[in-house]
VEXDREN-2710 file (C-alpha; in Angstrom, 1 decimal):
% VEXDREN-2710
k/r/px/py/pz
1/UNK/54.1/-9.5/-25.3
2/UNK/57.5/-10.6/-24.7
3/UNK/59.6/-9.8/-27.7
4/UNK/60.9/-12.8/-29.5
5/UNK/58.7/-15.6/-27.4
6/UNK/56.2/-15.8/-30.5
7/UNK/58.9/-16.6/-33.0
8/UNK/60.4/-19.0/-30.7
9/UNK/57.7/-20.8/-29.7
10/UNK/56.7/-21.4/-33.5
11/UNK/60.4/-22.7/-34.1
12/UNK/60.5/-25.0/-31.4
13/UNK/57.1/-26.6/-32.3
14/UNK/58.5/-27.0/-36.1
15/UNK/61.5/-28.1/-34.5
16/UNK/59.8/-31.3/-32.7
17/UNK/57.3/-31.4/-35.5
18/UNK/54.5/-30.7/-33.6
19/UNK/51.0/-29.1/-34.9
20/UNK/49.7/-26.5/-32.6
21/UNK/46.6/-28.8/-32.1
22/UNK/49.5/-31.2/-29.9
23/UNK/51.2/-28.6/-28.5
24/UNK/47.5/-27.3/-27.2
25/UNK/46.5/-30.6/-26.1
26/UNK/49.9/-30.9/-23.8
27/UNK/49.1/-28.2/-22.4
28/UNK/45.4/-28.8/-21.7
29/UNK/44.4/-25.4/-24.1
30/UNK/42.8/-24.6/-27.1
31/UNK/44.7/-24.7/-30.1
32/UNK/43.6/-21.0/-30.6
33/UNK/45.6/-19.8/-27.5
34/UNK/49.0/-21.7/-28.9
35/UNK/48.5/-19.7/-32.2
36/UNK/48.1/-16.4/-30.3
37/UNK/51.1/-17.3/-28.5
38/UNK/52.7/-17.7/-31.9
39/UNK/51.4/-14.3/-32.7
40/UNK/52.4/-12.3/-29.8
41/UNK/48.3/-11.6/-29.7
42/UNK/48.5/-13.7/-26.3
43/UNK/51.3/-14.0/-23.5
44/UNK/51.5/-17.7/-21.7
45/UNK/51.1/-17.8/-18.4
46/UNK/53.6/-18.4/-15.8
47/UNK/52.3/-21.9/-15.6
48/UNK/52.3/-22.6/-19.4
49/UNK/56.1/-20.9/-19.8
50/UNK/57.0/-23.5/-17.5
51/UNK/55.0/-26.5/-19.4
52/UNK/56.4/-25.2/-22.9
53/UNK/60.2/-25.3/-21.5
54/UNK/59.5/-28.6/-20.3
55/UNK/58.0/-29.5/-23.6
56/UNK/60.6/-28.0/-25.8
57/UNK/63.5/-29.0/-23.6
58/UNK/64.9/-25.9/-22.9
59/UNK/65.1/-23.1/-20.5
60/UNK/62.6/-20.5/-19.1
61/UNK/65.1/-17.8/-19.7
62/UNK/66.0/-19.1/-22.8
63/UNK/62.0/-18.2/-23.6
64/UNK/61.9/-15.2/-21.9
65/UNK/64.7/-13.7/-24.1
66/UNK/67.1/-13.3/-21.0
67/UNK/69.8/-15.4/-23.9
68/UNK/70.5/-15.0/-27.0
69/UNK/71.0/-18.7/-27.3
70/UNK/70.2/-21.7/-25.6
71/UNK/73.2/-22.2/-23.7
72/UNK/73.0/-25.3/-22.0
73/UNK/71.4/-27.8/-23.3
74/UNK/68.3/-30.4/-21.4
75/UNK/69.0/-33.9/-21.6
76/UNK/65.9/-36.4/-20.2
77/UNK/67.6/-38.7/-18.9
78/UNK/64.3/-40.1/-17.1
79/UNK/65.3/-44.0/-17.2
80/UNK/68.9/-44.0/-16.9
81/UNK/70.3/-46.1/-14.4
82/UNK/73.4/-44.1/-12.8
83/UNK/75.9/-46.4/-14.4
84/UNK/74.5/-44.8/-18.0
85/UNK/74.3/-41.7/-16.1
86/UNK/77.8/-41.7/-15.1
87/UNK/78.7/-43.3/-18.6
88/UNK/77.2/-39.9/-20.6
89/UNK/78.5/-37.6/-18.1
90/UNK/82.1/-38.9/-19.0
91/UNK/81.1/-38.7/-22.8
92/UNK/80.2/-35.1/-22.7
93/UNK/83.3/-34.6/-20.6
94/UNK/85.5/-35.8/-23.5
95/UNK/83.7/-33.5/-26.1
96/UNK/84.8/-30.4/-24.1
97/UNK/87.5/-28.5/-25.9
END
């Protein structure tokens, strides 16, 4: 078990709203293994780590405990053309302090 991963995991599904039946079905497994996950009675896979940062939009270390806190932050910004790209880049450059 990786200490902290089951708590997480249960946060970030609550935190996208999602019932462990979705989160399973995402990931192509039975809801039963997302709620040993949630547990600590199971550890995910290398594979599944990866698919449930993807899903939660964060990192694999952030999972993995190797943060206290999420850090940096995942934007999707599948879509964007590079104008709006360029556009939110600048945004989030005049939010630094």
């Amino acid at each position: 078990m990786i200490k902290g991963l089951p708590e997480k995991l249960k946060v970030l599904r609550l935190k996208y709203n999602l019932s462990q039946r979705e989160v399973a079905d995402k990931l192509h497994v039975s809801s039963s293994i997302i709620s040993g996950y949630e547990t600590g009675e199971r550890t995910p896979s290398t594979e599944n780590i990866l698919a449930l940062a993807h899903l939660y939009h964060c990192t694999t270390d952030y999972l993995l405990g190797n943060n206290a806190q999420a850090k940096n932050i995942i934007l999707d910004t599948t879509g964007l053309s590079t104008k709006q790209m360029l556009a939110l880049q600048a945004l989030i450059e005049t939010m630094k302090i």
